[in-house]
C-alpha positions in Angstrom: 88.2 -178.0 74.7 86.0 -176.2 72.1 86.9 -178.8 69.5 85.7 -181.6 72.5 82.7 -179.5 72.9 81.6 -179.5 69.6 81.9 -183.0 69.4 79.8 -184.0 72.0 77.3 -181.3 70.3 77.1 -183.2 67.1 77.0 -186.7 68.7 74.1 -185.8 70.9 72.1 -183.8 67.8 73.3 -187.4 66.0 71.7 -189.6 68.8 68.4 -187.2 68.9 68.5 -187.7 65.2 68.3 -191.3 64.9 65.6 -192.0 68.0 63.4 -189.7 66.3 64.3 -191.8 63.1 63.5 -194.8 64.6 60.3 -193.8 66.4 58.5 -192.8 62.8 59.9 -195.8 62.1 57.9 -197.8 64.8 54.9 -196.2 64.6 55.1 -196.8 60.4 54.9 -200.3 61.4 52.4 -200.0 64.0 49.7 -198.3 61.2 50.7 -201.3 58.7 49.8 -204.2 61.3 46.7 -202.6 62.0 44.2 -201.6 59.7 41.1 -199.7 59.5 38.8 -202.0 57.7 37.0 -199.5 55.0 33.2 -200.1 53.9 32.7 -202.0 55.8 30.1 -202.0 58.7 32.2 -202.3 61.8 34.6 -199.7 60.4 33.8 -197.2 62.7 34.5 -198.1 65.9 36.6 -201.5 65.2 40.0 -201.9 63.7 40.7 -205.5 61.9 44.8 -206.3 61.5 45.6 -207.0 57.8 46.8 -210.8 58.9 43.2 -211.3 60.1 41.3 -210.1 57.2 43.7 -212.0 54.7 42.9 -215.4 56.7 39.0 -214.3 56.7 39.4 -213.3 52.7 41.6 -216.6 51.9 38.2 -218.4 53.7 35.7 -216.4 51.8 37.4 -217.5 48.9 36.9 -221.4 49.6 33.6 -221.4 50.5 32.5 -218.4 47.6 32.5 -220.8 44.6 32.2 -219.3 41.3 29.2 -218.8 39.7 27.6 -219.2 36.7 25.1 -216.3 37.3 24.7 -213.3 39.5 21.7 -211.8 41.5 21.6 -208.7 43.1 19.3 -208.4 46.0 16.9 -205.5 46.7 18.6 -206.0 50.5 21.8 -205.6 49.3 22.4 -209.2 49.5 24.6 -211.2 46.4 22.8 -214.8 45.4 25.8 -216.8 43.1 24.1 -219.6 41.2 26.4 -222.2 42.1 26.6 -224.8 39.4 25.2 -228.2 41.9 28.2 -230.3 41.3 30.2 -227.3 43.4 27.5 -226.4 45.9 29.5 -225.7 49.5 27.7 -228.5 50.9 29.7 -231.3 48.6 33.0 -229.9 50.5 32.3 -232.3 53.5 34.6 -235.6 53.5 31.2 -237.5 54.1 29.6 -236.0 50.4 32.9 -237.0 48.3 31.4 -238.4 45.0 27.8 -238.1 46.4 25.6 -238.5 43.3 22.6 -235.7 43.2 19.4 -237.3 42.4 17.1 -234.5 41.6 14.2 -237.4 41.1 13.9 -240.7 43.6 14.3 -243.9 42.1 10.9 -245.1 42.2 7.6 -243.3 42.2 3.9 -245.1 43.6 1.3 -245.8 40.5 -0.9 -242.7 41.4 -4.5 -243.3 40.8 -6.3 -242.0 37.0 -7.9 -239.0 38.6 -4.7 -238.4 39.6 -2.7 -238.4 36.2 -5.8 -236.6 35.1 -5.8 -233.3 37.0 -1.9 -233.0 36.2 -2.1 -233.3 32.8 -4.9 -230.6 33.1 -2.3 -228.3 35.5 0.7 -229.3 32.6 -1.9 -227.7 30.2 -2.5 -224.8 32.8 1.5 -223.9 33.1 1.9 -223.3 29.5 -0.5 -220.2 29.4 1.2 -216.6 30.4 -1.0 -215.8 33.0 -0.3 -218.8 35.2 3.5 -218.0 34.4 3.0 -214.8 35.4 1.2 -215.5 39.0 3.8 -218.2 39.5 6.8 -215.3 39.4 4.8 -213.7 41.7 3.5 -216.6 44.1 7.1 -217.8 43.8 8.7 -214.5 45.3 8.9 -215.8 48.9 12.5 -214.3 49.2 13.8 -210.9 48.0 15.8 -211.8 45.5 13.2 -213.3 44.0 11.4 -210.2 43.4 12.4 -209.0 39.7 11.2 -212.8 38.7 14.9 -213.8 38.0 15.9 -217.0 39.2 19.1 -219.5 38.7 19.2 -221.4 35.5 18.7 -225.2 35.6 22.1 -227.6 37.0 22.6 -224.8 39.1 21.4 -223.8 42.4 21.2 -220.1 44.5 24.1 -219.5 47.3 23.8 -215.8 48.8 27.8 -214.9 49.3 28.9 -214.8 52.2 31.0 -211.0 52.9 34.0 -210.3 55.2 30.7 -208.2 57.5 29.3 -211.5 57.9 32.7 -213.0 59.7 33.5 -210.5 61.5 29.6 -210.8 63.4 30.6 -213.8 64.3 32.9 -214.3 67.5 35.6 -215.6 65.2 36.6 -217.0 62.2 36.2 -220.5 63.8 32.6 -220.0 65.4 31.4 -218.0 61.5 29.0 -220.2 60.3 28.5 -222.7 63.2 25.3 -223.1 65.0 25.5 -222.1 68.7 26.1 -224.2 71.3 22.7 -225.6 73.1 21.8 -224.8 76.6 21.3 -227.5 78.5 17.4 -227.5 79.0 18.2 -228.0 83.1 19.5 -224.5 82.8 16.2 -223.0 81.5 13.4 -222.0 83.9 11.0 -222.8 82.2 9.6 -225.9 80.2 10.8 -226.5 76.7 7.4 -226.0 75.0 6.3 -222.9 76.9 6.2 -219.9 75.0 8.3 -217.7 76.7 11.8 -216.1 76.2 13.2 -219.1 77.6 11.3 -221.8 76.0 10.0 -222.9 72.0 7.0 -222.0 70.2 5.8 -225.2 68.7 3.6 -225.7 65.2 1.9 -228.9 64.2 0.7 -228.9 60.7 -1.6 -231.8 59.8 -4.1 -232.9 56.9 -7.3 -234.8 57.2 -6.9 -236.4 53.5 -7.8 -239.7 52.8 -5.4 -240.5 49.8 -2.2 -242.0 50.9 1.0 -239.8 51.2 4.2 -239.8 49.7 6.6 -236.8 50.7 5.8 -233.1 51.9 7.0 -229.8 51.3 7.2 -226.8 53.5 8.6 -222.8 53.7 10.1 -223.1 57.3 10.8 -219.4 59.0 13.8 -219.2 60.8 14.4 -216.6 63.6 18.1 -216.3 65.7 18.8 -219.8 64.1 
């Protein structure tokens, strides 16, 4: 009987053994699945599983494209200068051999005063000082504020970061504009300004000289 006894003794000290073997074991790969997700700004109260960030890092990668030239941002932000030819924007199936016109094919015969006052502003843009208050005038984002800007052929693409995915509700929705609410939903009118409506702009000129194209630096709040 002793020899019976101690038997059992070992088999059950085995059995203990191995589930506490096998519960390290579990909770080993329990802490691998999920994974704190370090420097990040959502770190401290929200754990990311490795398979997620690698599909979010395998999509930063796509849309990222390498760059000729780096800018660091006073915000923190990172501007790639993209060279054009491999801009995001060409990835869609309806841009495939798009050719980039930087200049339209055909410009109206301006008037002599015309050519006149820009051959005098061409004279203007080769002194320092105009150079100098253009860097300046020019500086309408923050990245533009140490006067460095992307070389020519190339054009400025802030990088997107794995903070900026995980804002969004998912890797689907990142980068998508949201859906629109139908305006029968709203209370009131569309062009009342109110928290449920637009603020409108109209921007006009009283110029007699005929007009060929416009410019404008267009503000963009909860997009």
């Amino acid at each position: 009987m002793g020899i019976v006894g101690k038997k059992r003794g070992f088999s059950a000290l085995l059995l203990l053994l191995l589930q506490h073997l096998l519960l390290a074991f579990l909770i080993t790969i329990v802490f691998q699945s999920f994974t704190v997700v370090s420097g990040l700004n959502y770190s401290d109260y929200r754990q990311v599983s490795s398979l997620r960030l690698q599909r979010i890092q395998r999509h930063l990668d796509k849309i990222n494209k390498p760059a000729v030239m780096t800018i660091q941002s006073p915000d923190g932000d990172i501007i790639d200068c993209v060279h054009k030819r491999k801009q995001p924007a060409l990835d869609h199936p309806l841009l495939k051999n798009h050719k980039i016109q930087k200049e339209p094919p055909e410009r109206p015969k301006l008037s002599k005063i015309l050519n006149q006052n820009e051959a005098k502003d061409e004279k203007k843009k080769n002194t320092t000082n105009y150079m100098n208050e253009q860097v300046l005038e020019g500086a309408w984002q923050m990245w533009h504020r140490n006067g460095t800007r992307c070389p020519k052929g190339t054009v400025p693409v802030r990088r997107s970061t794995v903070d900026d995915v995980l804002r969004a509700k998912s890797l689907f929705d990142f980068g998508k504009k949201k859906r629109k609410i139908d305006l029968a939903r709203r209370t009131d009118a569309p062009d009342v300004v109110s928290a449920n409506g637009h603020e409108h702009a109209i921007a006009y000129t009283g110029s007699s000289l005929e007009a060929y194209g416009a410019k404008a630096t267009i503000n963009v709040w909860d997009p």
